[in-house]
C-alpha positions as CSV (number, residue, x, y, z in Angstrom):
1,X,15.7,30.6,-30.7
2,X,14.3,27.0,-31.2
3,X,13.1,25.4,-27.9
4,X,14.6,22.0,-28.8
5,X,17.9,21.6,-30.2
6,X,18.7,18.1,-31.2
7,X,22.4,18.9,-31.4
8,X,22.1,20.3,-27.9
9,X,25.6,18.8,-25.9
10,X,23.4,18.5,-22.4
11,X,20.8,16.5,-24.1
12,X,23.6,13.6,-24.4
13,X,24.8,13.8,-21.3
14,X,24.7,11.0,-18.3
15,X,22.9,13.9,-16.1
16,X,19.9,13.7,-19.1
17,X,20.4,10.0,-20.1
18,X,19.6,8.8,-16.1
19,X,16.8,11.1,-15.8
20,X,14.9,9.5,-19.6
21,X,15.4,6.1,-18.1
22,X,14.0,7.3,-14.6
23,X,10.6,8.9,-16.0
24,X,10.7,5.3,-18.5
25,X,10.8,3.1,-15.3
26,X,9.0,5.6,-13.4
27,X,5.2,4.0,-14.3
28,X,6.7,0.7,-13.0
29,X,6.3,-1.3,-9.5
30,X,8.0,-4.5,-7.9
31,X,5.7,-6.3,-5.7
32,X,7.6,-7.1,-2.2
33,X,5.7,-9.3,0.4
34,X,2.2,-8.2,1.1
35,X,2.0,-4.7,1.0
36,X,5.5,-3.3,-0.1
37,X,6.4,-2.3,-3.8
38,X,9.9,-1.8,-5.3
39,X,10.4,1.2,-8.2
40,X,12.9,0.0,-10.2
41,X,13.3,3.9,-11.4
42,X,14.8,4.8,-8.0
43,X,18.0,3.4,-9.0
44,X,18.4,6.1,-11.7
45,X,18.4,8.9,-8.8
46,X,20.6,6.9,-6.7
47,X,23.3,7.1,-9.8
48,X,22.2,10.8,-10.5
49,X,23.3,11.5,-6.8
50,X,26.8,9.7,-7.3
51,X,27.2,11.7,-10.8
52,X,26.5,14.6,-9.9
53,X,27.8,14.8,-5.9
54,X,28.9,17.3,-4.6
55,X,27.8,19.9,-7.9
56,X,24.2,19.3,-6.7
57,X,22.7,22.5,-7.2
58,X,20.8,23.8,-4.2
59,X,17.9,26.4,-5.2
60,X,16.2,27.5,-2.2
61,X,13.4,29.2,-4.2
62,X,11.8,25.6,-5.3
63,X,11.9,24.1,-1.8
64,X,9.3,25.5,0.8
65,X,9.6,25.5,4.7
66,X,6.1,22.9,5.0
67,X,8.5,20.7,2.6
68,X,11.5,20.9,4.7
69,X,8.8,20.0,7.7
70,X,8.4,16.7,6.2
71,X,11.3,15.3,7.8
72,X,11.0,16.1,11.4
73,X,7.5,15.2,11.1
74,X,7.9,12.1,10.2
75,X,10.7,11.6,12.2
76,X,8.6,12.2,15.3
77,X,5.8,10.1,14.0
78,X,8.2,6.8,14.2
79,X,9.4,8.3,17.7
80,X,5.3,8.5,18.5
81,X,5.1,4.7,17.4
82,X,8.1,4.0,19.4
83,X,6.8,5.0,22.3
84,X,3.4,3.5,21.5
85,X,4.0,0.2,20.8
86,X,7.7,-0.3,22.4
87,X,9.1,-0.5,18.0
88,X,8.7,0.7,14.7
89,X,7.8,-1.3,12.1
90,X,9.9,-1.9,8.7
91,X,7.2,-0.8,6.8
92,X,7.0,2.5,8.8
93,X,10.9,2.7,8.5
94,X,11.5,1.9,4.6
95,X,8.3,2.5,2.7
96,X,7.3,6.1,4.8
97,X,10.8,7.1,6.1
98,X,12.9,6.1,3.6
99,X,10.5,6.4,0.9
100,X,10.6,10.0,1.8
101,X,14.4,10.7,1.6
102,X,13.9,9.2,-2.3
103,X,11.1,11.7,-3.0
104,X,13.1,14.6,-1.7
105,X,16.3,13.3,-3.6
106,X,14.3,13.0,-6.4
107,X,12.9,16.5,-6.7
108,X,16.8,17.8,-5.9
109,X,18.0,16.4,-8.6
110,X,14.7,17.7,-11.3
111,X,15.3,20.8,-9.5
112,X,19.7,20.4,-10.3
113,X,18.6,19.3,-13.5
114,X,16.1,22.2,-14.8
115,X,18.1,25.1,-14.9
116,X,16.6,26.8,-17.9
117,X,13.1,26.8,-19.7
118,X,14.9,24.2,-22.8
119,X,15.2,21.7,-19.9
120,X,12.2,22.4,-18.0
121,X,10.3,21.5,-21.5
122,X,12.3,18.7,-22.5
123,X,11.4,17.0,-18.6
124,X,7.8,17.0,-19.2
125,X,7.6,15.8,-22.4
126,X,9.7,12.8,-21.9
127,X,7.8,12.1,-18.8
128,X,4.5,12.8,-21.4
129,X,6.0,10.7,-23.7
130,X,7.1,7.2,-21.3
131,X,3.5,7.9,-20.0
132,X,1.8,7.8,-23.3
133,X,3.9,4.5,-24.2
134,X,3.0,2.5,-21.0
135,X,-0.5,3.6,-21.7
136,X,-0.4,2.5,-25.3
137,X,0.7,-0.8,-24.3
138,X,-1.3,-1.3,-21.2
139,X,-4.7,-0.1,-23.8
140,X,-3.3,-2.7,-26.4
141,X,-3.0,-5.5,-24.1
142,X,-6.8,-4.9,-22.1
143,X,-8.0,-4.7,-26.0
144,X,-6.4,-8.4,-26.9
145,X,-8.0,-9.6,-23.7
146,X,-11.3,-8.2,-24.9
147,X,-11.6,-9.2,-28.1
148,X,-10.5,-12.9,-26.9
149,X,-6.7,-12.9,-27.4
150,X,-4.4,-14.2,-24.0
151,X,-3.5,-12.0,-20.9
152,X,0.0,-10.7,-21.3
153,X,2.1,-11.6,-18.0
154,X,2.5,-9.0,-15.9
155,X,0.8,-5.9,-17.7
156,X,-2.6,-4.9,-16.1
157,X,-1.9,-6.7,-13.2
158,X,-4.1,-8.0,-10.8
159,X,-7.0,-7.2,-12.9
160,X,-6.1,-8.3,-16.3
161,X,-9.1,-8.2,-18.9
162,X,-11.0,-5.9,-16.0
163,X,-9.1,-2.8,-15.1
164,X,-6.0,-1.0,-16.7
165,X,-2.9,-0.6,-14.0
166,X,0.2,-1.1,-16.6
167,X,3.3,-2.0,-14.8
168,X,2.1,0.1,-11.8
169,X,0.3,-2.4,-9.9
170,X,-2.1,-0.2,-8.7
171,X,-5.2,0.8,-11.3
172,X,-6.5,4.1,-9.4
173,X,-2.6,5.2,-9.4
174,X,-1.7,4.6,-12.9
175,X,-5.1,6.5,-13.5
176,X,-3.9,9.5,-11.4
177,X,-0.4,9.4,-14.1
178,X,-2.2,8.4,-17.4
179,X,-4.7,12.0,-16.4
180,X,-2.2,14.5,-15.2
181,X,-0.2,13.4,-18.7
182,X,-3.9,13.7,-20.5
183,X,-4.1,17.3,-18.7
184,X,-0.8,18.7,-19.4
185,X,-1.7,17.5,-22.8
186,X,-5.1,19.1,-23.1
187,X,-3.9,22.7,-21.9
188,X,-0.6,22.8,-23.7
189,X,-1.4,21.4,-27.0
190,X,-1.0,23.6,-30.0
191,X,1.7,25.8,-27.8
192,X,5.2,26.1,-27.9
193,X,5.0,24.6,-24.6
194,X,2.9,21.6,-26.0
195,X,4.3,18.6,-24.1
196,X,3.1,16.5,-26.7
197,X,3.7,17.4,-30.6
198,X,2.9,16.2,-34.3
199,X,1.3,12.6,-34.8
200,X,2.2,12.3,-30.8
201,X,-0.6,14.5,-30.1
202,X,-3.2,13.2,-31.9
203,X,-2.4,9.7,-30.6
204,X,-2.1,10.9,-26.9
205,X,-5.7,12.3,-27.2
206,X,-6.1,8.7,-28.8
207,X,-4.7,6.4,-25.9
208,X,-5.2,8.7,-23.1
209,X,-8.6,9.5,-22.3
210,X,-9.5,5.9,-23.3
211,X,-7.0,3.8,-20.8
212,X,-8.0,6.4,-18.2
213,X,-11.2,5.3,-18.8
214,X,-10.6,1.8,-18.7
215,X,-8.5,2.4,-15.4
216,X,-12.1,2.2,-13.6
217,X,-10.5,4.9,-11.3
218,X,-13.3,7.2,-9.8
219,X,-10.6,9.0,-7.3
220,X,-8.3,9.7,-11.2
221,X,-11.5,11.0,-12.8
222,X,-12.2,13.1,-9.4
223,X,-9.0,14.5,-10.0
224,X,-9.0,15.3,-13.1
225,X,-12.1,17.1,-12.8
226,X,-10.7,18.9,-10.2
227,X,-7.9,19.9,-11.9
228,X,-10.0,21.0,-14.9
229,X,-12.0,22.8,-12.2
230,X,-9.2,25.1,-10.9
231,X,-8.0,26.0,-14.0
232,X,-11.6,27.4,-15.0
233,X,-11.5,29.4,-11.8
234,X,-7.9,30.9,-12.7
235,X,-8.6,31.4,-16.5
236,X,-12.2,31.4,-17.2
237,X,-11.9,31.8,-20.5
238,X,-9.2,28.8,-21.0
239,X,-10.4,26.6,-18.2
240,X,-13.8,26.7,-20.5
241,X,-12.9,25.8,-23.5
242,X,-10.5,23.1,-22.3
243,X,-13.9,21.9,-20.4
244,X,-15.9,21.9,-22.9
245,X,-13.2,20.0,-25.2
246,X,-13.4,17.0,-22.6
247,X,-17.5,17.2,-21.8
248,X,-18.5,17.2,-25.0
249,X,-16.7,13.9,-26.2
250,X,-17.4,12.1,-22.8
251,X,-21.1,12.5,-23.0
252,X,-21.0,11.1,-26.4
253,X,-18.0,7.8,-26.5
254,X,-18.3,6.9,-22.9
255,X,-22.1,5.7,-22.9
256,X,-21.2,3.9,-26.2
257,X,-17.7,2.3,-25.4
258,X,-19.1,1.0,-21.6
259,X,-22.2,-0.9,-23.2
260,X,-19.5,-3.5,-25.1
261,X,-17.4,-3.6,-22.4
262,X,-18.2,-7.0,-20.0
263,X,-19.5,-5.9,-16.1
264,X,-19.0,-2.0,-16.9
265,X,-21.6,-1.0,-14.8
266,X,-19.6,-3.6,-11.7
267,X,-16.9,-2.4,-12.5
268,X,-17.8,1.9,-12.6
269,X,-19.9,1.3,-9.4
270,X,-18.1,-1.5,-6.7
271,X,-20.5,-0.5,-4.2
272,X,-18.4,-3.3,-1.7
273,X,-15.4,-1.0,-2.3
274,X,-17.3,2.0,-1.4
275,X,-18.8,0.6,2.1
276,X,-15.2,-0.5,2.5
277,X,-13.8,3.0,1.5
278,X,-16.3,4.7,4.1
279,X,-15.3,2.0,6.8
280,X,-11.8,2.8,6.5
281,X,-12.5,6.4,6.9
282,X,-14.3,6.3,9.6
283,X,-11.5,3.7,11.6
284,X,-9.1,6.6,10.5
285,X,-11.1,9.7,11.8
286,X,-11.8,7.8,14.9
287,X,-8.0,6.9,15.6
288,X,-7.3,10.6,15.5
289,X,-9.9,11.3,17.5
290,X,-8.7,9.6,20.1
291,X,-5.2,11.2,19.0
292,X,-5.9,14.4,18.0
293,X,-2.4,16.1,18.2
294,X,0.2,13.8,17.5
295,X,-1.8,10.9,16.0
296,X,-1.1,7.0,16.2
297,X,2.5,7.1,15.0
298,X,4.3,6.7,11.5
299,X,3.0,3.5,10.4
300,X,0.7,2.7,12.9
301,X,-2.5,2.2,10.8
302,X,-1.5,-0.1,8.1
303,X,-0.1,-2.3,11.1
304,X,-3.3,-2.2,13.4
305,X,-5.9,-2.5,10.7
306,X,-3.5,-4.5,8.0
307,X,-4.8,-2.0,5.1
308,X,-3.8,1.5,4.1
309,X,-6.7,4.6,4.7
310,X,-6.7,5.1,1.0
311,X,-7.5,8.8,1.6
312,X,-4.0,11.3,2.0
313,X,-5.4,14.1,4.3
314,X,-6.9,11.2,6.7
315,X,-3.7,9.0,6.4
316,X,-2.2,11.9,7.4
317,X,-4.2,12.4,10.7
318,X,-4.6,8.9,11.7
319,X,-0.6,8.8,11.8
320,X,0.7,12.0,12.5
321,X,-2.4,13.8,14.0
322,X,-3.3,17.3,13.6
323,X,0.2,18.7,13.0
324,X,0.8,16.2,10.3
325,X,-2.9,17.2,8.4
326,X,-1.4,20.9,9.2
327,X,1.9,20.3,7.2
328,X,0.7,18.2,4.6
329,X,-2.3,21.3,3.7
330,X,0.7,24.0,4.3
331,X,2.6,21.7,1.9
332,X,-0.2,21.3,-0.7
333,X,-1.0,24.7,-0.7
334,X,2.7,26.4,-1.2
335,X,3.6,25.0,-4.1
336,X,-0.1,26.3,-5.6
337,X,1.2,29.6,-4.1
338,X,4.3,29.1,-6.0
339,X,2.1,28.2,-9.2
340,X,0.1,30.9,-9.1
341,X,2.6,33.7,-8.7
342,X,4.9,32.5,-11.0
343,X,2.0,32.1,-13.5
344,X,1.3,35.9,-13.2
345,X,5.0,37.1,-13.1
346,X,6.5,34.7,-15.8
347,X,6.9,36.5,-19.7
348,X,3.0,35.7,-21.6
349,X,4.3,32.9,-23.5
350,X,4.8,30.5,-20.1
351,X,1.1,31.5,-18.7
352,X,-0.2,28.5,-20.7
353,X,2.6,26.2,-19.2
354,X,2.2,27.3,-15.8
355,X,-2.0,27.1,-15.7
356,X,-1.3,23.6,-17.0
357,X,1.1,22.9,-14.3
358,X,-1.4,24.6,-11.6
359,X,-4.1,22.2,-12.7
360,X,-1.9,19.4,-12.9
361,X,-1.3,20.3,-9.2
362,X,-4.5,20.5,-8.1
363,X,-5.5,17.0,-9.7
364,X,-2.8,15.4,-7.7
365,X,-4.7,17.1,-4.8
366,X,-8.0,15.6,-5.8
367,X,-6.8,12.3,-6.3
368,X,-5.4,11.9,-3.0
369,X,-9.2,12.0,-1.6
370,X,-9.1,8.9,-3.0
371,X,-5.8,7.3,-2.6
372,X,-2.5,7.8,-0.4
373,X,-0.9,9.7,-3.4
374,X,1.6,11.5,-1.4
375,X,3.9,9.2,-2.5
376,X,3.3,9.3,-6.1
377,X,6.3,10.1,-7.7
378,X,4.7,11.9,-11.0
379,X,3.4,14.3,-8.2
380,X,7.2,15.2,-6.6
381,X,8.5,15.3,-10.3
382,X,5.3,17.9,-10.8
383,X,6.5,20.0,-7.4
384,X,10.2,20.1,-8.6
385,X,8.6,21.4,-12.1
386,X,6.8,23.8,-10.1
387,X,9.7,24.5,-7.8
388,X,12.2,25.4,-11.1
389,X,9.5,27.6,-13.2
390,X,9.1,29.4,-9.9
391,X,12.9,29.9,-9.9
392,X,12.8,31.2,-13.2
393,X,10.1,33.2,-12.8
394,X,12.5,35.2,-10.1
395,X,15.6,35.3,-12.1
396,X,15.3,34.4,-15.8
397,X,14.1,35.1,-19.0
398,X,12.6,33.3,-21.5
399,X,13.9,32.3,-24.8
400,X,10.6,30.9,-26.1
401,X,8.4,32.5,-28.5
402,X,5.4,34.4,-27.6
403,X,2.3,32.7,-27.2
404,X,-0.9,34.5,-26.6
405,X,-2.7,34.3,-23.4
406,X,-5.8,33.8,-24.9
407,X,-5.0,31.0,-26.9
408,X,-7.3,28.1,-27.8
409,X,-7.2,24.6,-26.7
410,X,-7.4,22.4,-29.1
């Protein structure tokens, strides 16, 4: 049986239609005020929602109890703030608590949508596919800028002609999506799983690794190394080549392609936003020190210091204390769990899916070291991924032809 059928009724469907132009808008941000941003792509899920209400299909294997924890925790951590400062604060109330509900309605409706390995497939290569077109057209417009052409409005913005962001606003985050697509790429390619095919793949290994690059983003090259990493430890055999595959042409292009580029070095190093980095680290440690169990309260940080920790696990304990560290590792760590089993227990010709997914997972992990990427929404469309393979690992078969464990990466 083919994986993709072009004729295929669901593929024309509203559910499928509102779900392309989400993971489309999903690489894009609004800038509100000083330190709120608007996703245009949440709209999509919002009319998902009032399509598909009340058929929403609930699959209790994809969700985990530390996810379900979420929302009491946060809910005391505004109640901690309440009490703490006598209100909570809107940024508190729509960017952490309401940004939450989205995330959560968001992976229900992946999880409603993915109900068989044809759909699972077709998800992440649309979402590889809208990430591989931002990044072309964030690459082409740093290029024009480089080569003395004009700075496109709004692409690459703030740092136009320095660092690549895209429509995201935010270059270390568009980094983190532009390298989990580059990873799922790099361990699926040549697969019947391959999330990027044909001409499409060679030009992903094209635009990919290169406006990763030029994203400047140590904490998106962190985690993809990490996620490289994991996958060795799983599959020593695949995690090795796939290694070697990225190594090998890294040690040779970067040194060449940083030497024409204007303040590289500056712009690689920034040892000011390292001190900073380390100062807002320590500020956070130190605030749950002094509230070790229940923390400051759901927004507290951002409001007392006016910047965010830019590190998850310590945003985490500065604002919800040791519980909320507790819950977010519980959280992190079940849906590896869930990865892992499902990767031994799904027919051979998923292993390579799964392993990619696993590492995909555990870049999003390393990344947040370096950012707050809990609310990165190619990490929740990951989870629900991870959440419907381990669904079918339970109660499905596959209809996609057999692929060899051992296979190379190419």
């Amino acid at each position: 049986m083919a994986i993709a059928d072009p004729q295929a009724g669901w593929r024309r469907s509203l559910h499928a239609l509102l779900l392309t132009a989400y993971l489309m808008a999903m690489p894009i941000q609004i800038m509100w005020g000083a330190t709120r941003q608007l996703a245009p792509a949440d709209l999509f899920i919002v009319a998902y929602l009032v399509v598909r209400l009340p058929r929403l299909r609930h699959v209790p294997a994809a969700w985990t109890n530390w996810l379900l924890a979420m929302v009491p925790l946060f809910g005391f951590g505004m109640l901690v703030a309440i009490v703490k400062t006598g209100e909570i604060t809107s940024y508190a109330l729509l960017q952490k608590g309401v940004g939450l509900l989205v995330l959560l309605a968001t992976f229900a409706c992946f999880v409603d949508f993915m109900r068989d390995w044809e759909r699972i497939l077709w998800v992440l290569r649309v979402f590889a596919a809208a990430v591989l077109l931002h990044a072309a057209v964030a690459l082409a417009a740093q290029v024009l800028v480089y080569v003395g052409g004009p700075t496109l409005p709004l692409i690459n913005q703030p740092w136009p002609g320095d660092r690549i962001s895209g429509l995201l606003l935010d270059a270390n985050a568009f980094g983190g999506l532009t390298g989990l697509a580059l990873l799922l790429h790099h361990l699926t390619v040549g697969t019947p799983s391959a999330v990027l095919r044909g001409h499409l793949a060679w030009i992903g290994y094209l635009v990919l690794p290169l406006t990763l690059l030029l994203t400047f983003s140590r904490s998106s090259w962190i985690g993809f190394t990490t996620g490289l990493l994991v996958v060795t430890l799983v599959r020593p055999r695949i995690g090795g080549r796939a290694l070697l595959w990225v190594v090998a042409p890294v040690a040779v292009v970067v040194p060449l392609l940083l030497t024409q580029i204007p303040n590289s070095l500056a712009l690689v190093t920034r040892p000011s936003e390292i001190s900073s980095r380390v100062s807002i680290g320590e500020d956070a440690f130190r605030e749950f020190l002094e509230n070790p169990v229940f923390g400051m309260g759901l927004g507290a940080y951002i409001d007392e210091y006016g910047i965010v920790v830019h590190n998850t696990a310590l945003w985490f304990l500065s604002d919800l204390g040791g519980i909320g560290l507790a819950v977010f590792v519980g959280f992190a760590l079940s849906y590896g769990v869930k990865l892992l089993v499902a990767q031994r227990t799904v027919p051979v010709e998923h292993h390579r899916l799964l392993l990619a997914l696993l590492g995909g997972h555990a870049l999003m992990c390393g990344l947040s070291f370096g950012i707050e990427a809990f609310y990165q929404r190619h990490w929740w469309l990951l989870l629900a991924v991870a959440g419907a393979c381990f669904d079918m690992a339970r109660t499905r078969s596959s209809p996609v032809p057999v692929l060899r464990d051992d296979a190379v990466v190419r």
